[in-house]
The first five atom37 places (N, CA, C, CB, O) and aatype in JSON, in Angstrom:
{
  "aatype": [20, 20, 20, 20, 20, 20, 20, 20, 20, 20, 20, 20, 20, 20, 20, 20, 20, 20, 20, 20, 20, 20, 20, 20, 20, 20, 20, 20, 20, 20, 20, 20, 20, 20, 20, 20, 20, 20, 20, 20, 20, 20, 20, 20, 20, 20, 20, 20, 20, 20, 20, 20, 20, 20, 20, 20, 20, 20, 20, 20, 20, 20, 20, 20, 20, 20, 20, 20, 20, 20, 20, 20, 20, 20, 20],
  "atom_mask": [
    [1, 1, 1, 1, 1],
    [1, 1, 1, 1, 1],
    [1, 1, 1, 1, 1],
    [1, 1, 1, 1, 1],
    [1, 1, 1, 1, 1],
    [1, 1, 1, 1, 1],
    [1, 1, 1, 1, 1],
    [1, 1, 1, 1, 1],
    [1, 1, 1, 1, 1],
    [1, 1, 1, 1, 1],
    [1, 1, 1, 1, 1],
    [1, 1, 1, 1, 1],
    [1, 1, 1, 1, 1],
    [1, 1, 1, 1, 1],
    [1, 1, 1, 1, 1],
    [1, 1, 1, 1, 1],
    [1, 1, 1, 1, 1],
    [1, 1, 1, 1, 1],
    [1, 1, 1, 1, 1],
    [1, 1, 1, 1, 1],
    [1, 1, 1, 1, 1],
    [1, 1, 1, 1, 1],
    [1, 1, 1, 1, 1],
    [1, 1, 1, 1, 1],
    [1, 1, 1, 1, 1],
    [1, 1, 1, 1, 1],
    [1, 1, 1, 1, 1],
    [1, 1, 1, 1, 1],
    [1, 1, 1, 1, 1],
    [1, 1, 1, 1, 1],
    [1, 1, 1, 1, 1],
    [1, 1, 1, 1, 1],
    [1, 1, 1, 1, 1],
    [1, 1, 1, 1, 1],
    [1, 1, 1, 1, 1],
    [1, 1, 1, 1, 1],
    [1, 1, 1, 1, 1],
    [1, 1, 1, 1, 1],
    [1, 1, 1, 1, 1],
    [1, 1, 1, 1, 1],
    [1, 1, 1, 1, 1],
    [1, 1, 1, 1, 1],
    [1, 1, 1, 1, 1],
    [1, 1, 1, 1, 1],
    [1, 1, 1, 1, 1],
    [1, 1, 1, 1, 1],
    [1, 1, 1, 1, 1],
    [1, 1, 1, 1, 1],
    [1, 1, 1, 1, 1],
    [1, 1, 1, 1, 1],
    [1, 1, 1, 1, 1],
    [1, 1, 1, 1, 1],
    [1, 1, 1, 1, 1],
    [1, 1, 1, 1, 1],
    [1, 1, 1, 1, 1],
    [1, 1, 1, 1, 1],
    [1, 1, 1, 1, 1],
    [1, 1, 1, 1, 1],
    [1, 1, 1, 1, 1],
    [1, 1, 1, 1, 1],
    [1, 1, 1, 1, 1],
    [1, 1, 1, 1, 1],
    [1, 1, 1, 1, 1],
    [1, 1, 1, 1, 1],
    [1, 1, 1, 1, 1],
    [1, 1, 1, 1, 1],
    [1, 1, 1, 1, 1],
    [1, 1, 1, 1, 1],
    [1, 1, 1, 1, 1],
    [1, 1, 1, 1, 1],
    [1, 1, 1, 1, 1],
    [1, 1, 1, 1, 1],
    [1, 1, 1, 1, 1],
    [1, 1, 1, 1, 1],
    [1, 1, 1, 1, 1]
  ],
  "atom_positions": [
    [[104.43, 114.12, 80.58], [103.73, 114.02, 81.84], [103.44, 115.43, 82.33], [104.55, 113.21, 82.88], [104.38, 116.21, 82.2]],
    [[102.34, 115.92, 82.87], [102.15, 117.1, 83.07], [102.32, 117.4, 84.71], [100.86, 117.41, 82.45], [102.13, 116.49, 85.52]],
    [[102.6, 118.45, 85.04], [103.01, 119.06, 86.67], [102.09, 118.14, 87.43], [102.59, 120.97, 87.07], [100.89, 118.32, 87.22]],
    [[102.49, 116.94, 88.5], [101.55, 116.75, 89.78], [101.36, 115.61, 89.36], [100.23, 117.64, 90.13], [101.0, 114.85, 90.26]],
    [[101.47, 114.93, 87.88], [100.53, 113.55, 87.79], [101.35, 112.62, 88.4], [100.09, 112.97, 86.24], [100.86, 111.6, 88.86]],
    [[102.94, 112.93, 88.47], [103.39, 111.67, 89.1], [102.88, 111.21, 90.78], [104.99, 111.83, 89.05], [103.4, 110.28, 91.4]],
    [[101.9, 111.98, 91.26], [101.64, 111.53, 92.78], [100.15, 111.48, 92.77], [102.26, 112.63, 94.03], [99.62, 111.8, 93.84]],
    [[98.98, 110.99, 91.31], [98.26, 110.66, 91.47], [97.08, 111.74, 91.57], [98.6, 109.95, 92.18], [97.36, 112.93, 91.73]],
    [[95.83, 111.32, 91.47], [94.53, 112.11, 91.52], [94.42, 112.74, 93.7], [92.87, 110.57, 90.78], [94.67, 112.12, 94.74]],
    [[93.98, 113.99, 93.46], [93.94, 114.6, 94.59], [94.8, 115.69, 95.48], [93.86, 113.78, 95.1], [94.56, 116.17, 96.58]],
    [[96.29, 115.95, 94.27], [97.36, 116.77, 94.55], [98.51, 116.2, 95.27], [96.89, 117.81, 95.22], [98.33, 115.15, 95.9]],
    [[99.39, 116.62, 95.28], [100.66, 116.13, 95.55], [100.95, 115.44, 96.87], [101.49, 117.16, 95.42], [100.7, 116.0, 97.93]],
    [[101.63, 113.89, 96.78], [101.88, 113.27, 97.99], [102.05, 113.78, 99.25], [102.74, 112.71, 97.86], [101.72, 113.32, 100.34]],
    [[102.61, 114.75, 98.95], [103.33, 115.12, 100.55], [102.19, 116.1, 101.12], [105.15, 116.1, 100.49], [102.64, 116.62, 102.14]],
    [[101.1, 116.47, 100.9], [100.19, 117.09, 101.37], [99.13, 116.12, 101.83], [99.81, 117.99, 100.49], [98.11, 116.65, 102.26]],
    [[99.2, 114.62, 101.83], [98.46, 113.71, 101.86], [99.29, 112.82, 103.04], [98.2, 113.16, 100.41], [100.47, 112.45, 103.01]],
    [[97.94, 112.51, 104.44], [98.38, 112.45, 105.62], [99.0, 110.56, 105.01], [96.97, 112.86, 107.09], [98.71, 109.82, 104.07]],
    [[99.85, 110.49, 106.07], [100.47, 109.24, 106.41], [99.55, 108.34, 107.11], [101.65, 109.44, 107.21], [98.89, 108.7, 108.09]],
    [[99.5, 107.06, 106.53], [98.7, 106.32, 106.68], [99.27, 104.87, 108.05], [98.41, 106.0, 105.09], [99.91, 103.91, 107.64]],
    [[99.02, 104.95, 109.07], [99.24, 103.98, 109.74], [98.76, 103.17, 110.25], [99.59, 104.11, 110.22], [97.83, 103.35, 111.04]],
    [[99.37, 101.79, 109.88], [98.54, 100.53, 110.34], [99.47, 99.57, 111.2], [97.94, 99.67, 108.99], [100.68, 99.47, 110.96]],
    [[98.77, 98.79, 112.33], [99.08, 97.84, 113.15], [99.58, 96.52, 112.4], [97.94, 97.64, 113.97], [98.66, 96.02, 111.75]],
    [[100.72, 95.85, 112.31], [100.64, 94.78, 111.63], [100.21, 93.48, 113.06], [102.23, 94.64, 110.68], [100.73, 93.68, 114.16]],
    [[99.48, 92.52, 112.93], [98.64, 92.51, 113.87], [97.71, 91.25, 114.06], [97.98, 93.58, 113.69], [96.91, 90.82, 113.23]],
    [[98.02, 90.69, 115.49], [96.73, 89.62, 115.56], [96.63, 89.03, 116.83], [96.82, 88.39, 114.52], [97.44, 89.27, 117.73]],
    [[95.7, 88.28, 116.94], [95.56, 88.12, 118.55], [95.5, 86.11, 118.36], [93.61, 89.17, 119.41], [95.43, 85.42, 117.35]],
    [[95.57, 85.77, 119.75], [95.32, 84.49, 119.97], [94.44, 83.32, 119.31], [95.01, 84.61, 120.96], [94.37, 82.18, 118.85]],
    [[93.81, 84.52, 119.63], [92.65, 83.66, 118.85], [92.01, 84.66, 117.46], [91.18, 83.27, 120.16], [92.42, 85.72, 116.98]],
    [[90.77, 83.74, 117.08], [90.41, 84.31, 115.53], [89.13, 85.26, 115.78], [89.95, 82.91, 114.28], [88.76, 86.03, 114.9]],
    [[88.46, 85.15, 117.06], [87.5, 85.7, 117.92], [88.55, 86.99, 118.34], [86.9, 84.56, 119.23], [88.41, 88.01, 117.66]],
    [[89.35, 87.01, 119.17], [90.35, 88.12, 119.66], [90.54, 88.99, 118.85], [91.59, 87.75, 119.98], [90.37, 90.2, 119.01]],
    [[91.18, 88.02, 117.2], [91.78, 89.4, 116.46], [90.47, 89.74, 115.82], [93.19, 89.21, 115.21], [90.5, 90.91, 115.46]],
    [[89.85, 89.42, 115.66], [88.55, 90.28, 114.93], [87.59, 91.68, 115.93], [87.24, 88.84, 114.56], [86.88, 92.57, 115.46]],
    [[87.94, 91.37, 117.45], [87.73, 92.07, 118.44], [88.61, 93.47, 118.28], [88.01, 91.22, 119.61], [88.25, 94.64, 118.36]],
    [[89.54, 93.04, 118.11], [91.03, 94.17, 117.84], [91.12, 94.81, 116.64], [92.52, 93.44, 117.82], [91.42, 96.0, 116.69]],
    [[90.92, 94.3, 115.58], [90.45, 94.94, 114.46], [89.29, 95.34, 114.2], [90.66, 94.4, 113.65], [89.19, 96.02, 113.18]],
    [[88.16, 95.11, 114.9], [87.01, 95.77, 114.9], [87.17, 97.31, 115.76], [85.95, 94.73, 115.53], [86.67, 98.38, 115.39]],
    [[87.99, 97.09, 116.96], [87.93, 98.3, 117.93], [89.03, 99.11, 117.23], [88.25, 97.95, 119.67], [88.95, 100.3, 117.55]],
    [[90.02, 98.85, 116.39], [90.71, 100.05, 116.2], [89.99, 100.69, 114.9], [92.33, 99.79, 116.04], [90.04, 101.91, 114.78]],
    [[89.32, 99.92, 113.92], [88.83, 100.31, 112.89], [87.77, 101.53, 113.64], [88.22, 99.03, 112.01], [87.63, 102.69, 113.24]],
    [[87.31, 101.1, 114.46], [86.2, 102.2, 115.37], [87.17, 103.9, 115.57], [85.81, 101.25, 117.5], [86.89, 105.04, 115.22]],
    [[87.98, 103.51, 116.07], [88.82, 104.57, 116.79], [89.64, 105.39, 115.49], [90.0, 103.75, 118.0], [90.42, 106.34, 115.46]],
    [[89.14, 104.67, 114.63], [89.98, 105.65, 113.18], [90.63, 105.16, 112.31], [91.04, 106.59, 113.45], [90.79, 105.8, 111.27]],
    [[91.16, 103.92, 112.46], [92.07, 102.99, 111.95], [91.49, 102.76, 110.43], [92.14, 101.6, 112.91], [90.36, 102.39, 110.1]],
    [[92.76, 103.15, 109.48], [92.18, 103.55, 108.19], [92.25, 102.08, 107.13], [93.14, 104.98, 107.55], [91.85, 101.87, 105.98]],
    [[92.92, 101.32, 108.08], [92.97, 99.51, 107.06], [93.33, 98.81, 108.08], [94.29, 99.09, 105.57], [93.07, 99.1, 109.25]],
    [[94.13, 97.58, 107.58], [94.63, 96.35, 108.21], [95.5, 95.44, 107.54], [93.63, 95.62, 108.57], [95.36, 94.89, 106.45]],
    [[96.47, 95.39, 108.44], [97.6, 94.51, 107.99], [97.56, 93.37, 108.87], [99.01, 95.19, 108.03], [97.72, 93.41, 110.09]],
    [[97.35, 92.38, 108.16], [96.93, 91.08, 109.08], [98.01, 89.89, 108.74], [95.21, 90.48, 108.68], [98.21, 89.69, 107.54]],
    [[98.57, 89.25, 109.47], [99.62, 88.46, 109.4], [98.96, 86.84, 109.58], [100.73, 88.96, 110.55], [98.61, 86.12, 110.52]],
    [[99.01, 86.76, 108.19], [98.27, 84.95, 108.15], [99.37, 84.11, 107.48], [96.57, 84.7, 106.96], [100.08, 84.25, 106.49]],
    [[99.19, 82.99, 108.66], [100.34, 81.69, 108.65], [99.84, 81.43, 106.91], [99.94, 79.92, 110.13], [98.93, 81.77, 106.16]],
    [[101.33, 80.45, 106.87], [101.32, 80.35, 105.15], [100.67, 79.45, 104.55], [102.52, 80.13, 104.54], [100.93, 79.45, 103.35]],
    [[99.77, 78.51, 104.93], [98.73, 78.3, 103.93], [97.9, 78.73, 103.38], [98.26, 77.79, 104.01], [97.71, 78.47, 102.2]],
    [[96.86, 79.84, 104.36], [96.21, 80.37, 103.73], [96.7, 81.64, 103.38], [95.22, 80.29, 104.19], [95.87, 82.54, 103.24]],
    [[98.14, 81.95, 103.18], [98.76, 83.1, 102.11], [99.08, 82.7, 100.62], [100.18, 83.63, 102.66], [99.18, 83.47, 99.67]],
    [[99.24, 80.92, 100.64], [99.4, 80.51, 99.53], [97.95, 79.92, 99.21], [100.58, 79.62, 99.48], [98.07, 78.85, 98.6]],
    [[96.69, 80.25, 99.41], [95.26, 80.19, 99.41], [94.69, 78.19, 99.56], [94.76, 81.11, 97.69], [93.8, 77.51, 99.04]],
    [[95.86, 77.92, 100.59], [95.59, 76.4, 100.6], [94.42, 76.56, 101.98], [97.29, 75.26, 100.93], [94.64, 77.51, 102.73]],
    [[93.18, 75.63, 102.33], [92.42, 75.39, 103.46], [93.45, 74.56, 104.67], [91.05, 74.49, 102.94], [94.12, 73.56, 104.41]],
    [[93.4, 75.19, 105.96], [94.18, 74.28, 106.79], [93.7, 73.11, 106.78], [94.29, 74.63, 108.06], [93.83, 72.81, 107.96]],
    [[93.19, 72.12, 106.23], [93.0, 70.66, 105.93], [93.37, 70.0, 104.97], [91.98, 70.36, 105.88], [93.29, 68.78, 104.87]],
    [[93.84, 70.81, 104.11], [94.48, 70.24, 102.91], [96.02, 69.72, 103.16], [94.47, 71.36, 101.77], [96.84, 70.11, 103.99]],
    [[96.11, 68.72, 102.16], [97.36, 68.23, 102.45], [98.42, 68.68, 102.45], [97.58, 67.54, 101.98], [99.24, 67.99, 103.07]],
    [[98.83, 69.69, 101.95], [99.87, 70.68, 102.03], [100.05, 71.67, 102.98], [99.85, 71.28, 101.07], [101.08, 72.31, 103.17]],
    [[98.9, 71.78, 103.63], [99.06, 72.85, 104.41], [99.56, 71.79, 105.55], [97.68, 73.91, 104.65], [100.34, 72.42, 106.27]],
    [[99.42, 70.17, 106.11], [99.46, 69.66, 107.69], [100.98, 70.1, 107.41], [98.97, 67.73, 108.28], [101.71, 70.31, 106.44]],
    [[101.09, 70.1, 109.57], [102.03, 70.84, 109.8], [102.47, 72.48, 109.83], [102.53, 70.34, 109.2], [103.28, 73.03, 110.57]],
    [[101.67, 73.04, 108.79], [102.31, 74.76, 108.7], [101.48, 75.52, 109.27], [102.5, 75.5, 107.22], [101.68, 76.7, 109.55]],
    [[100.29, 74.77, 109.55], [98.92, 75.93, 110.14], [99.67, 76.32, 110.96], [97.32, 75.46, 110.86], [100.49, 75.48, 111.32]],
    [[99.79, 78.04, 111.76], [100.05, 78.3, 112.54], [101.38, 78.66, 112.93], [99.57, 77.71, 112.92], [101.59, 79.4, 113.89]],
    [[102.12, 78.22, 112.34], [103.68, 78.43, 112.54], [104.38, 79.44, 112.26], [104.33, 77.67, 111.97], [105.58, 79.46, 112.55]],
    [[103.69, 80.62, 111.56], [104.12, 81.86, 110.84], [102.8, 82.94, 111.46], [104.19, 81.58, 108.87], [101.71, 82.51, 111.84]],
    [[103.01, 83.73, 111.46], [101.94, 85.02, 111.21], [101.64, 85.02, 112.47], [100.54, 84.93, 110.15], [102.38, 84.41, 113.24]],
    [[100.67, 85.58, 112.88], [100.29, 86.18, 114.03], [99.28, 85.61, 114.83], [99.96, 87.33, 113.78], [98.93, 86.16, 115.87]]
  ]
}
């Protein structure tokens, strides 16, 4: 392995700013897209978005597996 490759293309980690994100969501699906639109404005370099567990396990909230869980987790 040659000097520097272990931290990737662009030079060494620690010269490379820290990246911070909101983990994050609002009431509604209108709200959080409001909130993640305005911080993405203000500089905000990604998004960590907290979605109840059906659609983390890529089920539609109408499917039969998902009644009951819509909503009960995440943000």
């Amino acid at each position: 392995m040659s000097k520097g490759s272990e931290s990737g293309a662009g030079g060494p980690a620690k010269d490379k700013p820290w990246i911070f994100r909101t983990y994050a969501g609002h009431s509604t699906a209108k709200a959080s897209n409001e909130l993640y639109r305005t911080n993405l404005s203000r500089g905000q370099t990604g998004l960590s978005i907290a979605f109840d567990l059906p659609t983390q396990t890529g089920y539609d909230s109408d499917h039969v597996l998902a009644k009951g869980e819509v909503g009960k987790v995440g943000v």
